[in-house]
C-alpha positions, 0 to 999 in steps of 0.5 A, spaced: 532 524 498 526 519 497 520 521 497 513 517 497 506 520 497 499 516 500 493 517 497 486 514 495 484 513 502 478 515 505 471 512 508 468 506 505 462 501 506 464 493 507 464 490 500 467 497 497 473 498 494 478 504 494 485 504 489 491 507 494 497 510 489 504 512 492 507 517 488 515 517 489 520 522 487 527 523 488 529 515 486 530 511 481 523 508 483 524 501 478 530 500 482 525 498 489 522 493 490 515 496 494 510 494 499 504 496 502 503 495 510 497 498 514 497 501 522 489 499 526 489 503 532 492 500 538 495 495 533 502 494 531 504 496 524 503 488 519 505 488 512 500 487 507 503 486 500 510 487 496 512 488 488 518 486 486 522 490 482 520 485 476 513 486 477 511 479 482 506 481 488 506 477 495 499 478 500 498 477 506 494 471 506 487 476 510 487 480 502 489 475 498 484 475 492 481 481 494 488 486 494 492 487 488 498 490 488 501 494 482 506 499 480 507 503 474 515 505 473 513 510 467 510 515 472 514 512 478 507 510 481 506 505 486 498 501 488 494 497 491 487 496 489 482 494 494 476 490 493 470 486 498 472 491 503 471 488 511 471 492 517 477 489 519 481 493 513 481 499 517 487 501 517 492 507 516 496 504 510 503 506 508 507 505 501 515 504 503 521 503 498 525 496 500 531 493 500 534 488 505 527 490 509 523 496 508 526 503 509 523 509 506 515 510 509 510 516 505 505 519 511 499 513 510 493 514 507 486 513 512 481 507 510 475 507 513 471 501 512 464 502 516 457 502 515 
């Protein structure tokens, strides 16, 4: 049974930066591609970044530059580090295993980006 686990969430002020991780057991991790979607309140979940199983990363056009999707497949490790945060990156973030589209979702990890 695939488990995934978000962490690395919390408050921060616009311009900071925060690294989320997503530990993942009970697979062969090295085999998924992963990805990143984020849930704003009263907004549908939108997919931010992916990672192939071969290390290639895929952003939204909104966190290209300031986001940097990367996995380490020796500790079964997914992240996502964050940089030049904005009000609008405010968001439950979620970590998911993908196949044909993604199926196994961790429990999301709070951002806050406030002054």
């Amino acid at each position: 049974q695939v488990q995934l686990v978000e962490s690395g969430g919390g408050l921060v002020r616009p311009g900071g930066s925060l690294r989320l991780s997503c530990a993942a057991s009970g697979t062969i991790f090295s085999t998924y591609a992963m990805g990143w979607y984020r849930q704003a309140p009263g907004k549908q979940r939108e997919w931010v970044a992916t990672i192939t199983t071969g290390g290639t990363p895929n952003y939204i056009d909104s966190v290209k530059g300031r986001f940097t999707i990367s996995r380490d497949n020796t500790k079964n490790t997914l992240y996502l580090q964050m940089n030049s945060l904005k009000p609008e990156d405010t968001a439950v973030y979620y970590c998911c295993t993908i196949r044909s589209g993604p199926d196994h979702w961790g429990q999301g990890t709070q951002v806050t980006v406030s002054s």
